[in-house]
C-alpha positions, 0 to 999 in steps of 0.5 A: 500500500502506498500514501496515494491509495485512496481507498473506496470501499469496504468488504465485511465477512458477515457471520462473526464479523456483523453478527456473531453466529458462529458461537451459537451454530457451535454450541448447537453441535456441541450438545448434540455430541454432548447427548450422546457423552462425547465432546466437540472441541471448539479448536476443531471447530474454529478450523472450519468458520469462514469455509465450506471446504473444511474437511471436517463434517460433523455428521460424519464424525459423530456417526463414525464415533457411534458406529451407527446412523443416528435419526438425523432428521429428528437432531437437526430440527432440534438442533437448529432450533436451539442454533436460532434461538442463541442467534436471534438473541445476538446484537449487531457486534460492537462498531459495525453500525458505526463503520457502516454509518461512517462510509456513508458519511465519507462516500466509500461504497459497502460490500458483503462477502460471505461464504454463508449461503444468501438465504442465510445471510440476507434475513439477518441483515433486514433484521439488522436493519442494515441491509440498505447500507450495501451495494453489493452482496456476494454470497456462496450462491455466486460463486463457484468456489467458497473462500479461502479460495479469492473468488468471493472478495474478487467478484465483490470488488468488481461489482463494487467497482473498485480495484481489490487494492481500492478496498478493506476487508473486515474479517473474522476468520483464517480462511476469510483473511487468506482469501482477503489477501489472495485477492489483493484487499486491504485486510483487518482481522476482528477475531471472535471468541471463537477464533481468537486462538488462531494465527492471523499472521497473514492480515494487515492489522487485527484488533480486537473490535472495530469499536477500538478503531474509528474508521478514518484511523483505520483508513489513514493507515491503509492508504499508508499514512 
């Protein structure tokens, strides 16, 4: 990055970086591995935020650990239930409005990049109240390939039209900020509880909200200044 970049856009991530829903989708899983006395460590877990690519598939697994296939059809509506209830009981996480008001307010224009499907992502953010604040929302539905692969934040930034290197990425996870950098943005890890144990070597800065960091402070030190 050098001082003459002017940045005109910012990319969230959105499950962990808008709405915190990756603690909740865990803890639906961890007591269904709970009901039958074993344990999902959140370690192995937190390898799979931000991805569908992830080897690990916890229907598998479980089965594979019971020897038997269990009434799946039963668990999941349970399951989800309780997923949704943990979800819907989240606020917006700290410093996203403010971001979101604050582009506005300079004039950049606002992406969405989610490796989440768009039925998943799009309820949330009319709930929210935030959806009118993006330009463009690229989903897993729009890609061929879900991050860390680039292609999601490419195909962001060009509906955006802006170059990758003319935008920020707010992410949450190691495969959101690997897929950032591949495509060249700008990249500020906001670990969650979930992944805060991991490496996020490869971003540009991580902080640990966007509430610490006012918007033009982080855009001065992305263009260099």
């Amino acid at each position: 990055m050098t001082a003459a970049l002017k940045i005109q856009a910012l990319i969230f991530d959105f499950d962990g970086l808008i709405l915190e829903t990756e603690g909740p989708i865990y803890q639906s899983w961890q007591r269904v591995y709970q009901a039958y006395g074993f344990d999902l460590p959140p370690e192995i877990w937190a390898n799979t935020i931000g991805t569908w690519d992830d080897p690990f598939e916890p229907h598998r697994d479980l089965e594979m650990r019971l020897g038997a296939r269990p009434d799946w059809p039963s668990i999941e509506r349970q399951r989800v239930e309780h997923e949704t209830r943990l979800v819907l009981a989240q606020p917006i996480q700290a410093g996203v409005l403010a971001y979101l008001q604050g582009a506005n307010r300079l004039g950049l224009k606002v992406g969405l990049a989610s490796s989440s499907e768009r039925d998943w992502v799009a309820p949330h953010l009319e709930r929210l109240g935030i959806r009118t604040y993006f330009q463009c929302i690229l989903t897993l539905d729009d890609v061929r390939r879900a991050k860390p692969d680039p292609e999601l934040y490419l195909a962001a930034a060009a509906c955006l039209r802006v170059q990758p290197r003319q935008a920020i990425a707010l992410e949450d996870s190691q495969h959101g900020v690997a897929a950032a950098r591949s495509a060249g943005l700008f990249t500020v890890a906001v670990p969650t509880q979930m992944t805060k144990g991991l490496s996020f070597a490869q971003a540009d800065m991580v902080i640990n909200s966007l509430a610490d960091l006012p918007l033009e402070v982080l855009l001065a030190r992305a263009m260099g200044g």
